[in-house]
N, C-alpha and C positions, 0 to 999 in steps of 0.2 A: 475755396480751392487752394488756395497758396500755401496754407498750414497742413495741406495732405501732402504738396510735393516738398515740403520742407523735411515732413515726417520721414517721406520715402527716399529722401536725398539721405539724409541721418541713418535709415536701415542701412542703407547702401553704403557708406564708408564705415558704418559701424562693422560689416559685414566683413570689408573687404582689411580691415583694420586685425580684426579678429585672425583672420586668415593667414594675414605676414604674420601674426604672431605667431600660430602653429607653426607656419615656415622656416621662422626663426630658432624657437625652441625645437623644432626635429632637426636642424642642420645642428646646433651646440651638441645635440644626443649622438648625431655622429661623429662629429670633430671629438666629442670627448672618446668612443666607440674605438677610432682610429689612433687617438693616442695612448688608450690601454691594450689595443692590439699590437702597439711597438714598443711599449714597455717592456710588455712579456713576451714577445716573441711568438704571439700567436697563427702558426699559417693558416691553423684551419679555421679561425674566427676571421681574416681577414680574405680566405677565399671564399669564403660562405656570401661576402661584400662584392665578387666578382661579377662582373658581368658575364652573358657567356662566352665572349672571346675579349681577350685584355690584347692592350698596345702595350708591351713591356720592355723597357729599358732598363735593367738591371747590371751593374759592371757587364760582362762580354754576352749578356742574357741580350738580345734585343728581338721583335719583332711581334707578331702577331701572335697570340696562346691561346688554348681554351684553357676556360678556368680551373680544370682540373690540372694540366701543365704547367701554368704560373703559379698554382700553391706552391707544386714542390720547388717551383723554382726560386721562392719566397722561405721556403722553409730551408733549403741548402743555406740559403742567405744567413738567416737566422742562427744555425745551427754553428756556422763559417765566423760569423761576425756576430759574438751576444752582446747586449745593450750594453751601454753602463748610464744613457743618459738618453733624452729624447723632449726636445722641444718642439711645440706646435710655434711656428709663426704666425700661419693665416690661415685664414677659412673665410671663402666667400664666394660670391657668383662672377660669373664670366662675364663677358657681353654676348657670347653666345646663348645666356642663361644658363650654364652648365656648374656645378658645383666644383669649388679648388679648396683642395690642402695642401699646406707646405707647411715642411719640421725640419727638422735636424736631428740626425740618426748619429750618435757618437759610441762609440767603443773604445777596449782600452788603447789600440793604436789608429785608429781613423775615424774622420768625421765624414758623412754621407749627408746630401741636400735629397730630400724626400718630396716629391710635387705629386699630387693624385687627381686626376681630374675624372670626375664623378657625372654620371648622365642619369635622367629618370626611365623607369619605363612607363607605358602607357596607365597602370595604376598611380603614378609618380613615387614610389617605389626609388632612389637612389644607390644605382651600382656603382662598380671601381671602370674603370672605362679604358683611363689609363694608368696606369705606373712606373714612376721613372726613380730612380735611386741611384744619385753618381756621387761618387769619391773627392770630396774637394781636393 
């Protein structure tokens, strides 16, 4: 009997092993996702990532949007302010379990701190939840 539960203990972290991995390599496919969407300026690859009401803090942007409103308001952004530079700092999980990004958004006269905090849906599916973008 002890070499079946040994076996079935083994499935069971192999399992669960397996799994963070997925979790892992889909969170880098996004961290990488969200730092070619701020390269280029993309609103509409970055609202397609929206949930469907965003918490947005963008310079004098703030409050509650549907994701069809915070694109354009992502894309004025963009339009207002083009890159010249874009560093990811982090990517990770909350304690809430919720997914974070932080970068830095620089142009040719300003630098912006970029925070996005990301929720699954019931598919685990990873939306934009919130987005905050301030002016150091």
């Amino acid at each position: 009997m002890m070499p079946m539960r040994l076996f079935l203990l083994f499935i069971f972290l192999w399992c669960g092993s397996i799994s963070a991995f997925s979790q892992d390599a889909h969170n880098e496919t996004i961290a990488d996702d969200v730092e070619q969407i701020f390269l280029k300026g993309d609103h509409i690859r970055l609202g397609k990532m929206f949930a469907s009401t965003v918490q947005l803090e963008l310079l004098k942007n703030t409050g509650q949007w549907s994701s069809s409103q915070a694109m354009y308001v992502v894309k004025e952004f963009f339009e207002n302010h083009p890159v010249k530079s874009f560093e990811v700092l982090q990517f990770g999980t909350t304690k809430s379990n919720n997914a974070f990004f932080a970068g830095v958004y620089k142009t040719e006269s300003a630098t912006f701190d970029l925070y996005i905090v990301f929720r699954k849906d019931e598919n685990g599916k990873l939306y934009i939840h919130k987005l905050n973008i301030k002016e150091q």
